[in-house]
C-alpha positions in Angstrom: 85.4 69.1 155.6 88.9 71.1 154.9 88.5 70.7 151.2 91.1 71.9 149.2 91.1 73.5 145.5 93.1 76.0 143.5 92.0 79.1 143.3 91.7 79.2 139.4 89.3 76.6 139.6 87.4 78.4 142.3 86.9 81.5 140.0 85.9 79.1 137.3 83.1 77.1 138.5 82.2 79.6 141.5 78.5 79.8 139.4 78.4 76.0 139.4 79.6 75.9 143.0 76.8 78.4 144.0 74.2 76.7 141.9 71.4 74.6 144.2 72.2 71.5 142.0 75.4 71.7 143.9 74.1 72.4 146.9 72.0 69.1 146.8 75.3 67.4 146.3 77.2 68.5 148.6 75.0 68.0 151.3 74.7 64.7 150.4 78.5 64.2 150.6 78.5 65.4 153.9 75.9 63.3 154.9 77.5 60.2 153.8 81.4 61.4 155.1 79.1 61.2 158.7 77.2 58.3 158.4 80.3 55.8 157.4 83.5 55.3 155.4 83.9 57.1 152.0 86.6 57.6 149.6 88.7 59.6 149.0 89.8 61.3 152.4 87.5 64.1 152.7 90.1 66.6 152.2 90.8 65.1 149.0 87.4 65.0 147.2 88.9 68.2 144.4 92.9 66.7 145.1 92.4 66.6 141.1 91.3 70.3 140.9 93.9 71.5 143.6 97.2 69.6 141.6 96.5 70.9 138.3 95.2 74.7 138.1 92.3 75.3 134.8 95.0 77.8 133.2 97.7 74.6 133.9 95.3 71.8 132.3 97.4 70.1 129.0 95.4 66.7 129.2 92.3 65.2 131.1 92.1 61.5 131.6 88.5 60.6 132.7 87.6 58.0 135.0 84.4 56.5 136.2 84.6 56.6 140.1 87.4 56.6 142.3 88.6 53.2 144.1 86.5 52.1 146.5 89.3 49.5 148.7 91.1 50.7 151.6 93.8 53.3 151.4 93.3 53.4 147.2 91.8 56.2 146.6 93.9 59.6 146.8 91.1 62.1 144.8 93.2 61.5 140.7 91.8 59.3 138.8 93.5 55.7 138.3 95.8 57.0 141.1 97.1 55.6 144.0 99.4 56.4 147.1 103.0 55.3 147.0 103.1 51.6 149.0 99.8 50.6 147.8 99.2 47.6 145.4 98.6 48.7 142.2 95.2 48.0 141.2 95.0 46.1 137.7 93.9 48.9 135.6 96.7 51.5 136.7 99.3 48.1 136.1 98.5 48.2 132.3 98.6 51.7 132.5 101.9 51.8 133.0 102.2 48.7 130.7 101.3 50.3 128.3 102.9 53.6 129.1 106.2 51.3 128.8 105.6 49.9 125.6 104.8 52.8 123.9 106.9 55.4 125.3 110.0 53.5 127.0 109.4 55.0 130.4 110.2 52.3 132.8 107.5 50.9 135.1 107.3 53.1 138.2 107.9 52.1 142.1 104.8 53.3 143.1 101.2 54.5 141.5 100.8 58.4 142.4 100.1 59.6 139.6 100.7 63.5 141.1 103.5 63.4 139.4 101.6 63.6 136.1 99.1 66.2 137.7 101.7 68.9 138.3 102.6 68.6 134.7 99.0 69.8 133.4 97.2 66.2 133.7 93.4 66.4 135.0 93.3 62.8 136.7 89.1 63.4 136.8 87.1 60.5 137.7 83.1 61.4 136.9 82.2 61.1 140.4 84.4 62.5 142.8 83.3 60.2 146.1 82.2 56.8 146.6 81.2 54.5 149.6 83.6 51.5 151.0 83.3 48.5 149.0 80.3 49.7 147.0 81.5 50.4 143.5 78.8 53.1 142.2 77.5 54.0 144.8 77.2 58.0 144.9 76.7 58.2 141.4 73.5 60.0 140.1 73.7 62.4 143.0 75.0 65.1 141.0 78.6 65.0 140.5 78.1 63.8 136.9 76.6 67.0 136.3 79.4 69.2 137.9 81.7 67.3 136.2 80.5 67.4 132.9 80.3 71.0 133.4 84.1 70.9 134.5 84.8 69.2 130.7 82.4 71.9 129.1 84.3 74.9 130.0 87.9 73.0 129.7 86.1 72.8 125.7 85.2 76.4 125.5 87.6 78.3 127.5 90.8 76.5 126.5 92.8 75.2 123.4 94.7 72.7 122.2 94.0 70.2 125.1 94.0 66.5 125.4 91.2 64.0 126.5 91.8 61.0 126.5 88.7 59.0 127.0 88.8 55.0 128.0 86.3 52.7 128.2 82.6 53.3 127.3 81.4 55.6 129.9 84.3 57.7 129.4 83.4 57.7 125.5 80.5 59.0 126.0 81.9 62.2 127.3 83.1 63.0 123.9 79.7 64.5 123.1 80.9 67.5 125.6 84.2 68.5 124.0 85.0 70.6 120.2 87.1 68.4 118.3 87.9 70.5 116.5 89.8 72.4 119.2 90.9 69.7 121.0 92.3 66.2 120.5 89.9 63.3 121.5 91.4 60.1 122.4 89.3 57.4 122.6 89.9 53.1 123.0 88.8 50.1 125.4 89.3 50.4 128.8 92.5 49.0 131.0 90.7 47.0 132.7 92.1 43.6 132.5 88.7 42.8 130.8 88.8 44.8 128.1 92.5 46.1 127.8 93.7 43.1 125.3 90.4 45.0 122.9 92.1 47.8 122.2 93.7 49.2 125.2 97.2 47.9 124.3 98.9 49.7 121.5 96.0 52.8 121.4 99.6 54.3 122.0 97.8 57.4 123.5 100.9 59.0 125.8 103.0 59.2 122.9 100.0 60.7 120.6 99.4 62.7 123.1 102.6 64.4 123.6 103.1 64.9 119.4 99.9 66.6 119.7 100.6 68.7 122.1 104.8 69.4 120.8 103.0 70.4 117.8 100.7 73.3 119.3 104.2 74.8 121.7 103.8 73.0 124.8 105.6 70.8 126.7 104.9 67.1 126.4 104.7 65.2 129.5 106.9 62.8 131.2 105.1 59.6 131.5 
């Protein structure tokens, strides 16, 4: 399938990679990337991993699942390729992205540009079928990705998650706050973003906490 990750993350998770739990999941990928259309682009199933190295990782923003429209889906989380409608959650992303840190409203929604700066764009579950929201989770990437979140935890400092929406909460259980900074609020979604969402004023939080430990806030 020509997937692509960095090397760091290879020599990281090579146990979890060679683990049959894995295995199981894997083959079901493949299974599914023959039998009909799945998102991302094959190739970009780890486009998270290959972006941003382990050693490289500042902040993770979890989501759920990965768009599951045509052409939305490009492997980061919330992100999408330049010339594709932003989808509603990613617009008051950047609304709020705007209001809180005066960083204009960008021309197009790849948020790569975020990734090369130490951003872990990492949805829960890295695949999903065409128009069927949900539909290849509980087939093990929870699991791989959970463990991804673990050893970010144990083997690194200082880092940010920022956690959205329920299901993303939840994943707080898996990270030492007091190592790291948890962020937690509603989701964007334009169901729950007026809850919370709006004014959490994560980005600029996030780049005080990490100014404060030495390293280089992000450009938002």
């Amino acid at each position: 399938m020509n997937v692509r990750i960095d090397p760091t993350w290879k020599a990281e998770l090579q146990d979890v990679f060679d683990s049959e739990q894995f295995r199981r999941t894997a083959e079901f990928v493949r299974s599914q990337y023959a039998a009909t259309t799945v998102y991302p682009p094959a190739p970009r199933i780890f486009a998270a991993f290959d972006a941003c190295p382990f050693d490289k990782v500042k902040v993770v923003i979890l989501g759920q699942d990965p768009y599951h429209g045509p052409g939305q889906a490009n492997g980061l989380s919330f992100s999408v390729n330049p010339g594709v409608r932003f989808p509603p959650s990613l617009m008051n992303i950047f609304k709020e992205v705007h209001d809180d840190t005066g960083a204009p409203i960008p021309a197009d929604g790849d948020l790569s540009r975020w990734a090369t700066q130490g951003v872990l764009m990492l949805n829960a579950t890295l695949t999903v079928e065409a128009d069927r929201a949900g539909s290849h989770q509980n087939q093990g990437w929870e699991e791989f990705t959970d463990e991804v979140i673990r050893r970010l935890s144990r083997d690194r400092e200082h880092l940010v998650f920022i956690l959205w929406g329920s299901y993303a909460i939840r994943k707080s259980a898996l990270i030492d706050s007091s190592r790291h900074l948890v962020l937690i609020s509603p989701h964007p979604s334009p169901l729950s973003a007026h809850r919370g969402f709006f004014g959490n004023h994560h980005f600029s939080r996030a780049n005080a906490y990490l100014a404060a430990n030495g390293l280089t806030p992000v450009q938002w």
